[in-house]
C-alpha positions as CSV (number, residue, x, y, z in Angstrom):
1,X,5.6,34.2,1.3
2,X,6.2,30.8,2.6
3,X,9.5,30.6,4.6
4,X,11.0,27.4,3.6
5,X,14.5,25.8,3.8
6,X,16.8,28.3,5.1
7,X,15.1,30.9,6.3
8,X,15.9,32.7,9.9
9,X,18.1,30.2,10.9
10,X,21.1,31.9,11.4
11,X,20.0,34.5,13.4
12,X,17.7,32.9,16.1
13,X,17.6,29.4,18.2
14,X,17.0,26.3,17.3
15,X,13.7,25.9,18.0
16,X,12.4,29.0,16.9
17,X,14.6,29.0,13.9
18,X,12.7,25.1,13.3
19,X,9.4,26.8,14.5
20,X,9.1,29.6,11.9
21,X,11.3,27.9,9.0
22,X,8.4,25.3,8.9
23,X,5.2,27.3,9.7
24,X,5.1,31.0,9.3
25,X,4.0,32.8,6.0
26,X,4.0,36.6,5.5
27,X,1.3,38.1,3.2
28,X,3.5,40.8,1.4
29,X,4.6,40.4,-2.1
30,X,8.4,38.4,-2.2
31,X,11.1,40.9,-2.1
32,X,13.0,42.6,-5.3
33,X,16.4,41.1,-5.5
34,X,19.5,42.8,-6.3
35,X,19.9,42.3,-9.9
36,X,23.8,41.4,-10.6
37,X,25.6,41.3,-13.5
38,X,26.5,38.3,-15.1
39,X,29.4,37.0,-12.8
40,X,32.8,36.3,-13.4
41,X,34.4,33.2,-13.7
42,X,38.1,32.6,-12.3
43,X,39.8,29.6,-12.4
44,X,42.3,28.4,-9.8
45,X,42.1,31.5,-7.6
46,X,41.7,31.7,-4.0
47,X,41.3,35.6,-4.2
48,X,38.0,37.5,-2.8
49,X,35.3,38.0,-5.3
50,X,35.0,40.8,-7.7
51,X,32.2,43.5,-6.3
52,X,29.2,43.8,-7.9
53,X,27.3,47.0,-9.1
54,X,24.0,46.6,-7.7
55,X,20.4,48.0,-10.2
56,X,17.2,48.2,-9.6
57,X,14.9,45.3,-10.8
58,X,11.3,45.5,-10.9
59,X,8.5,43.5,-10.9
60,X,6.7,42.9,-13.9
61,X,3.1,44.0,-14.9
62,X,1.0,40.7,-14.1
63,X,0.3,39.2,-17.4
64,X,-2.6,36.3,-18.5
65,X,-1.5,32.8,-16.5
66,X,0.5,30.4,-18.7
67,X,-1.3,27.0,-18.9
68,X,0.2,23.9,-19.7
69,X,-0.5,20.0,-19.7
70,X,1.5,17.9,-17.6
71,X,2.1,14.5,-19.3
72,X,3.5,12.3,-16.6
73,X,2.2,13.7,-13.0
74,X,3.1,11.4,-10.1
75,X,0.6,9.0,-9.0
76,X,1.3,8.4,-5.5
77,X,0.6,5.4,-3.7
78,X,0.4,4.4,0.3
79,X,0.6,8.4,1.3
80,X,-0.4,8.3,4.8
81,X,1.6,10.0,6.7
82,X,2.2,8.3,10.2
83,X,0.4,9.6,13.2
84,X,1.0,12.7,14.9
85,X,-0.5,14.8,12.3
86,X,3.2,16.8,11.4
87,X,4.0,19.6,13.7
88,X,7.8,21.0,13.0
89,X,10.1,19.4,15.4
90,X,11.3,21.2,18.4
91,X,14.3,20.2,20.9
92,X,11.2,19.7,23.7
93,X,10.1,16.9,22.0
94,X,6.2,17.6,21.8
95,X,4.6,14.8,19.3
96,X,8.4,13.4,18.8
97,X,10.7,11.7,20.1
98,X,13.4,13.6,22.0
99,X,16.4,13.9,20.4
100,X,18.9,12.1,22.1
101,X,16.2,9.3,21.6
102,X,18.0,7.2,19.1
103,X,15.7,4.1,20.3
104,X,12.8,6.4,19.7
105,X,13.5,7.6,16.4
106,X,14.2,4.1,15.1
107,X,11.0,3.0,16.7
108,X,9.0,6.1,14.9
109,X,10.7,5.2,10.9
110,X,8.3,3.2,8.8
111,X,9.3,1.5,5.9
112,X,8.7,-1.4,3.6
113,X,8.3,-4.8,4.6
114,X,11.8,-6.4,3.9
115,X,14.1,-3.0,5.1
116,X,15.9,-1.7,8.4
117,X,17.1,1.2,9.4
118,X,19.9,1.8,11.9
119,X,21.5,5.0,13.3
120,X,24.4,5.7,11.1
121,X,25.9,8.9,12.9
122,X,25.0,12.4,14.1
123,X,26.6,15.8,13.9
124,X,28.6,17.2,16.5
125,X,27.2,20.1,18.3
126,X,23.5,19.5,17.0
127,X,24.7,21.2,13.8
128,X,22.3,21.1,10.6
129,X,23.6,18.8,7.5
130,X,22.9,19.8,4.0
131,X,24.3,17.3,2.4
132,X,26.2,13.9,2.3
133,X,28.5,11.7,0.1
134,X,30.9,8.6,0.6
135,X,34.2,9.0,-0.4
136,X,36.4,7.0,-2.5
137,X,37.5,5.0,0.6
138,X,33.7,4.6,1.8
139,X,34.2,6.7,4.5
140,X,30.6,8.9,4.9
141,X,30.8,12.8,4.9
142,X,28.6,15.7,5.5
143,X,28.1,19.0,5.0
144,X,26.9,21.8,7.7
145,X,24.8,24.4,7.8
146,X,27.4,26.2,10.0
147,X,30.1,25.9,7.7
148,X,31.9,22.5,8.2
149,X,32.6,19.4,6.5
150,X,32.8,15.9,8.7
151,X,34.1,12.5,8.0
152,X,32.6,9.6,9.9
153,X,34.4,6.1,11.0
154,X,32.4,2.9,10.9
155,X,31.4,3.2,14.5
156,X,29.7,7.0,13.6
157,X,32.9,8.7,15.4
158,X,33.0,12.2,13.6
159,X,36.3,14.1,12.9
160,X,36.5,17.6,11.0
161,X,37.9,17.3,7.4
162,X,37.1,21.2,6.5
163,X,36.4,24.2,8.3
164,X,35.0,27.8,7.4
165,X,32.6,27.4,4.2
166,X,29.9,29.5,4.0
167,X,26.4,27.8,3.9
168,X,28.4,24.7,1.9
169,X,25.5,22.4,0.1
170,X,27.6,20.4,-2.5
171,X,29.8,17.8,-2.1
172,X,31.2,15.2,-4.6
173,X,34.4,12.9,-4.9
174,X,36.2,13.2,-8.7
175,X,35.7,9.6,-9.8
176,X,39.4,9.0,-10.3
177,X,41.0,10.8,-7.1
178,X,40.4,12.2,-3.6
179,X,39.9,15.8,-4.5
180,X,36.4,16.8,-2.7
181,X,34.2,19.1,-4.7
182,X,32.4,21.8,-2.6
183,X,29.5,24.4,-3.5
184,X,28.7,27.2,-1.3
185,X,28.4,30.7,-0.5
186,X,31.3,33.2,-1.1
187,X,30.8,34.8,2.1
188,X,28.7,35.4,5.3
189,X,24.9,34.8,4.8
190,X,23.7,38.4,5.9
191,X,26.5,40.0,3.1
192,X,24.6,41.3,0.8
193,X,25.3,41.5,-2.5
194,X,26.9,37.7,-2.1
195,X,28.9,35.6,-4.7
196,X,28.9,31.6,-5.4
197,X,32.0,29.8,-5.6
198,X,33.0,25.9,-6.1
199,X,36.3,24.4,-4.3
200,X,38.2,21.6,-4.2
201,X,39.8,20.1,-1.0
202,X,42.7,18.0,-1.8
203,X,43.3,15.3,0.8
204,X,46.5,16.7,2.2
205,X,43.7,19.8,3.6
206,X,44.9,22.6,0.8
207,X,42.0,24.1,-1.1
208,X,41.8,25.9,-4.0
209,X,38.5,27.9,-5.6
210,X,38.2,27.1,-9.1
211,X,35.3,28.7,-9.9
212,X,33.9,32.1,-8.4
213,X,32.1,34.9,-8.6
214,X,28.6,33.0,-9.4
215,X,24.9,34.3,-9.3
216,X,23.7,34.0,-5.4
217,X,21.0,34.8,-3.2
218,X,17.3,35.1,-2.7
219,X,17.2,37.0,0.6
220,X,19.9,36.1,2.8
221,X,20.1,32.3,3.0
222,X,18.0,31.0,0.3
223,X,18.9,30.0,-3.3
224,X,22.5,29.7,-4.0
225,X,25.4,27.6,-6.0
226,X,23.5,24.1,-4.6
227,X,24.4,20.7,-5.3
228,X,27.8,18.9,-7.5
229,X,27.4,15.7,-9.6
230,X,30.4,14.3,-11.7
231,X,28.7,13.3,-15.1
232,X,29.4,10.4,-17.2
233,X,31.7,12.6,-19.5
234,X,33.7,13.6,-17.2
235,X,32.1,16.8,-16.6
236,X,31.2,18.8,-13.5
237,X,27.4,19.5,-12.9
238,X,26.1,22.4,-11.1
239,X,22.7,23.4,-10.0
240,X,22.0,27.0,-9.2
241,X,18.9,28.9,-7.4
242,X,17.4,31.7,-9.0
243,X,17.8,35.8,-7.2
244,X,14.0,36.0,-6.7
245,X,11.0,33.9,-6.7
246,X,9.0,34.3,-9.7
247,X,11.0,37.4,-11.5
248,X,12.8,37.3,-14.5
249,X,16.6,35.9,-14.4
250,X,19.0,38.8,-13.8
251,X,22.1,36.7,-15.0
252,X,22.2,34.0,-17.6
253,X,23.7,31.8,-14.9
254,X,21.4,31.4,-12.4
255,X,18.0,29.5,-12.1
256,X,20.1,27.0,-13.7
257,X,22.3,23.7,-14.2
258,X,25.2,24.4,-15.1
259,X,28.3,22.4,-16.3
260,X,32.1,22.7,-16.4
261,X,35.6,20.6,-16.7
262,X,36.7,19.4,-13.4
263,X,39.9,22.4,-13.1
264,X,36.9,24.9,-13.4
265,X,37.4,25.7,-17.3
266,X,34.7,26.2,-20.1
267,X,31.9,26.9,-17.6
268,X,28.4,26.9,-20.0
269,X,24.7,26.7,-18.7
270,X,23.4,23.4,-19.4
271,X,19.6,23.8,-18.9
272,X,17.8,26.9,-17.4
273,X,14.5,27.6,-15.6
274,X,14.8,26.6,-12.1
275,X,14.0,28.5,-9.1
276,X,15.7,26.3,-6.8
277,X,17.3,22.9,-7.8
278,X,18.4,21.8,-4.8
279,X,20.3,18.4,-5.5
280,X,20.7,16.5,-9.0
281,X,21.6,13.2,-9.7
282,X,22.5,10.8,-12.4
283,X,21.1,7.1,-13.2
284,X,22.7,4.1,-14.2
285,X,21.9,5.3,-17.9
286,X,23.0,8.5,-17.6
287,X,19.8,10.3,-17.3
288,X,20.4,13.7,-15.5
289,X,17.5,14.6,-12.6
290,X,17.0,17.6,-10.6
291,X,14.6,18.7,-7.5
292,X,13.3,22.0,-7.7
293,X,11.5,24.1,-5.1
294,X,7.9,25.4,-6.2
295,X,7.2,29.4,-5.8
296,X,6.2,30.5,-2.6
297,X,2.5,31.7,-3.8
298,X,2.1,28.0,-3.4
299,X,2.6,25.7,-7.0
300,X,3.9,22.1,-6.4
301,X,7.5,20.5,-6.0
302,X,8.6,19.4,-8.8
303,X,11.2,16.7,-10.2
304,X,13.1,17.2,-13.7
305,X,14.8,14.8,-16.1
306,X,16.9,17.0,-17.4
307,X,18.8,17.4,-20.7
308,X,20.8,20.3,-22.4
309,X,18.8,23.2,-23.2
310,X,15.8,22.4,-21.5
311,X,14.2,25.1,-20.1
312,X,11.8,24.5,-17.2
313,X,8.7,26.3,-15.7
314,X,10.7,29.1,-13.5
315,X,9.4,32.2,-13.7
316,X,6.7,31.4,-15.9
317,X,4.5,29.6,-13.6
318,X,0.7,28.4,-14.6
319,X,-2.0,29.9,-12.2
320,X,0.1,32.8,-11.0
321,X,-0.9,36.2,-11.6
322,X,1.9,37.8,-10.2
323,X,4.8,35.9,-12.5
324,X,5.7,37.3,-16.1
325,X,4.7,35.6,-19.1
326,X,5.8,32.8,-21.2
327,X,8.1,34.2,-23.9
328,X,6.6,34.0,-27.5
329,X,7.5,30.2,-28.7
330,X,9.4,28.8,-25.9
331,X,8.9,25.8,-25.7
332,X,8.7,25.0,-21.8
333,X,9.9,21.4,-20.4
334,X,6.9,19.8,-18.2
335,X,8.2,18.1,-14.8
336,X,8.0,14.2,-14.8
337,X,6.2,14.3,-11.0
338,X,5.2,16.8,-8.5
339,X,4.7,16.6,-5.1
340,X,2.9,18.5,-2.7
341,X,3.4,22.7,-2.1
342,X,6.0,23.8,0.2
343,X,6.5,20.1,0.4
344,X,10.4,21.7,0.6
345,X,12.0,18.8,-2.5
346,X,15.7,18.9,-1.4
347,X,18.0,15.2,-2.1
348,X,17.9,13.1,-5.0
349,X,19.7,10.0,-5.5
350,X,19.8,7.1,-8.0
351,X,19.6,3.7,-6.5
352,X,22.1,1.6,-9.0
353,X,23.4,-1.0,-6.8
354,X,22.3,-4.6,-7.1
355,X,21.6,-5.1,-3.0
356,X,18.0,-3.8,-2.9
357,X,15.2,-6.3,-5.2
358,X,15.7,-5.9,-8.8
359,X,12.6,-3.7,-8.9
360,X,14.6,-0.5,-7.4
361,X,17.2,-1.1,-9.5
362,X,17.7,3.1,-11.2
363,X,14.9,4.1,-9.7
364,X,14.9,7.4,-7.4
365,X,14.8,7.9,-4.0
366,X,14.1,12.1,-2.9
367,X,13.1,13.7,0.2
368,X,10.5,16.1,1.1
369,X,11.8,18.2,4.5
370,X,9.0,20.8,5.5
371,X,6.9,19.6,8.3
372,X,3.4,20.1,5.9
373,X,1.3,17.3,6.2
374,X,2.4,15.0,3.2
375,X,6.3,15.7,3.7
376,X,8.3,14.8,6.3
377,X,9.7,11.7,3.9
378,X,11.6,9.6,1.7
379,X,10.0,8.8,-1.6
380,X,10.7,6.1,-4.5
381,X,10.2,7.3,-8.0
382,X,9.7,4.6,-11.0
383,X,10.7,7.0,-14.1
384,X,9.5,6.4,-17.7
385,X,6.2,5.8,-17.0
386,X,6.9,8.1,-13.5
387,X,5.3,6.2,-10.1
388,X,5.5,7.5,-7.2
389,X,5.4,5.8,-3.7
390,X,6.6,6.6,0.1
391,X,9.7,4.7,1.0
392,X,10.3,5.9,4.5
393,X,8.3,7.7,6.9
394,X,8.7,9.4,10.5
395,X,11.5,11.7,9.7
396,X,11.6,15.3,11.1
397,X,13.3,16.7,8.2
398,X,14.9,14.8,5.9
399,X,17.5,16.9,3.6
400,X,19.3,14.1,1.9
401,X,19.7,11.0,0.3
402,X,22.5,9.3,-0.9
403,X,23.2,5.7,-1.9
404,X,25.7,3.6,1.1
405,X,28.5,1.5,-0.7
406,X,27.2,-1.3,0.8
407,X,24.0,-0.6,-1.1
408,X,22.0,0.7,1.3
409,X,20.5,4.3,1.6
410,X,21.6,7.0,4.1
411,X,19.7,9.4,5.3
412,X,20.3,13.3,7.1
413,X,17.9,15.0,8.9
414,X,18.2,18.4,9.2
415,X,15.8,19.2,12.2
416,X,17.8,16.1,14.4
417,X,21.3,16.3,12.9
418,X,21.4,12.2,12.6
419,X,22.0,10.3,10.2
420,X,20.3,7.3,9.3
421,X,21.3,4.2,6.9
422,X,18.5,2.1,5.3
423,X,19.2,-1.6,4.5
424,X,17.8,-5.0,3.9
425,X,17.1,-7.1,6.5
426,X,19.2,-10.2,7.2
């Protein structure tokens, strides 16, 4: 089993957590996971999660391999990636630029003819961002892997807006106010069984959970409640990892998007069949897309337009002997592009300002993070026909994507803990 985006990093250093979470594989079959019932849902609750009763699942009898034709796979255009040949970046620099390099890293970036980049910020402490988001005063926040949330001034000054999440990925303004929406973990990583939960922060520092008790985790620090999008009816959107890698769902809410009202009421899955949608996003028409992770026995990353009751490829994946069958008559939703295995697909974001040339107007700019050769990126995807191009190269391990209010594009790397902002030049 491939270790991929969370993996180990908890519980070692830095550099060996960046060393393993990028190259080591293990040969044994991916572990059972605890199968949960179908979890709970409070609203406006700040008490501890209900316990679970734990069963047994097991692994199905290997079955004939599900084939299917994909009608719109990415063609991918000017794919070299920059010289060194990847190697996962390390805090002794080695084939990159040391961290404290800013000069360095902006040297290393490639991107098309006509764009900048600039260092926007980085984390205090060298901690790892999931995630990032403006809010509705166009200050930038982030999400860490250790648990915080920061807000950053124009000069890339950080200050701590939230404290104590576990593992938070998801963060989004409501459109209409300054409540911050935040997905994570219930409680500590290595708690097993764990629980999913969505916040909000109100801007006087008071939180309240509105909805708990949902589906988490393959292993310890994978797969989880992942990334928040507010829809154009108003509407919450959720996406969800799956409890295993290629088994059969043990809840009806997980391996899933999901969707509720913004107080946490009439939570109902939306579309189903993902082992690992990391981040989802909305275009200026309203289309819904997700990233999903491939399976560790090595399919491709994949990139879903999404609508309700799709259901996509997870567990019933083609070439993979190990992964139960398709059920009789489902009718299986194809990606629109895939990318390269353990390519690690995490951000997604719709470009629909009117600063960049009209030609990336709605289209989609998603980042690869693993340190495989082929990754280590920013891509732009053309949807409806889907084209697929590299945008912006010579990252260590890009995790996000989000659109700037100026129009730009910033951009957090998980391996460096900066933050970069892409922008025309002048």
């Amino acid at each position: 089993m491939l270790m991929k985006h969370f993996e180990l990093r908890e519980f070692s250093p830095r550099l060996l957590a960046m060393a393993l979470g990028y190259l080591c594989a293990a040969c044994g079959p991916s572990p059972t996971p605890t199968a949960l019932p179908n979890p709970a849902v409070v609203v406006h609750s700040s008490t501890p999660e209900p316990s679970f009763t734990q069963e047994a699942t097991k692994t199905t009898t290997p079955q004939p391999m599900l084939t299917y034709t994909v009608s719109a796979i990415a063609t991918e255009a000017n794919t070299a990636t920059p010289a060194p040949t990847p190697t996962a970046f390390s805090e002794n620099c080695g084939d990159y630029p040391c961290n404290d390099d800013i000069g360095g890293w902006l040297a290393r970036i490639e991107l098309p003819p006509g764009f900048a980049v600039k260092h926007r910020a980085q984390l205090p402490n060298q901690e790892r961002p999931t995630s990032l988001t403006y809010g509705p005063d166009g200050r930038l926040f982030a999400a860490s892997m250790e648990g915080n949330i920061y807000v950053f001034d124009s000069h890339g000054e950080s200050n701590s807006y939230a404290q104590g999440f576990h593992l938070p990925i998801g963060l989004a303004f409501h459109p209409d106010s300054t409540d911050l929406y935040v997905a994570s973990r219930s409680f500590p990583s290595n708690q097993i069984p764990n629980a999913g939960k969505v916040s909000i922060i109100h801007a006087d520092g008071t939180r309240l959970d509105i909805v708990t008790g949902l589906p988490c985790c393959y292993t310890t620090d994978m797969h989880q409640p992942n990334s928040l999008a507010f829809g154009p009816d108003g509407k919450v959107y959720l996406s969800i990892g799956a409890m295993s890698d290629h088994l059969e769902p043990a809840t009806t809410l997980e391996a899933a998007v999901l969707r509720f009202d913004p107080n946490g009421d009439n939570l109902e899955r939306f579309a189903h069949g993902l082992r690992n949608p990391y981040d989802l996003s909305f275009d200026a028409a309203g289309r819904l897309f997700v990233t999903d992770n491939g399976p560790d026995h090595g399919g491709p990353e994949m990139l879903y337009h999404v609508r309700e009751g799709d259901q996509f490829l997870f567990p019933y994946y083609p070439d993979c002997d190990i992964c139960p069958p398709s059920p009789p008559g489902a009718e299986l939703t194809e990606p629109i592009a895939t990318f390269i295995p353990h390519g690690a697909i995490t951000g997604i974001t719709a470009y629909t300002h009117s600063k960049f040339p009209k030609q990336y107007y709605n289209n989609l700019f998603v980042t690869l993070w693993s340190a495989f050769q082929g990754a280590q990126k920013i891509v732009r995807v053309q949807t409806f026909p889907t084209q697929v191009s590299d945008f912006m190269l010579g990252l260590a391990a890009p995790i996000d994507v989000v659109q700037t209010p100026s129009g730009g594009l910033a951009v957090a790397d998980w391996a460096t803990s900066h933050i970069f902002e892409v922008e025309l030049k002048r």
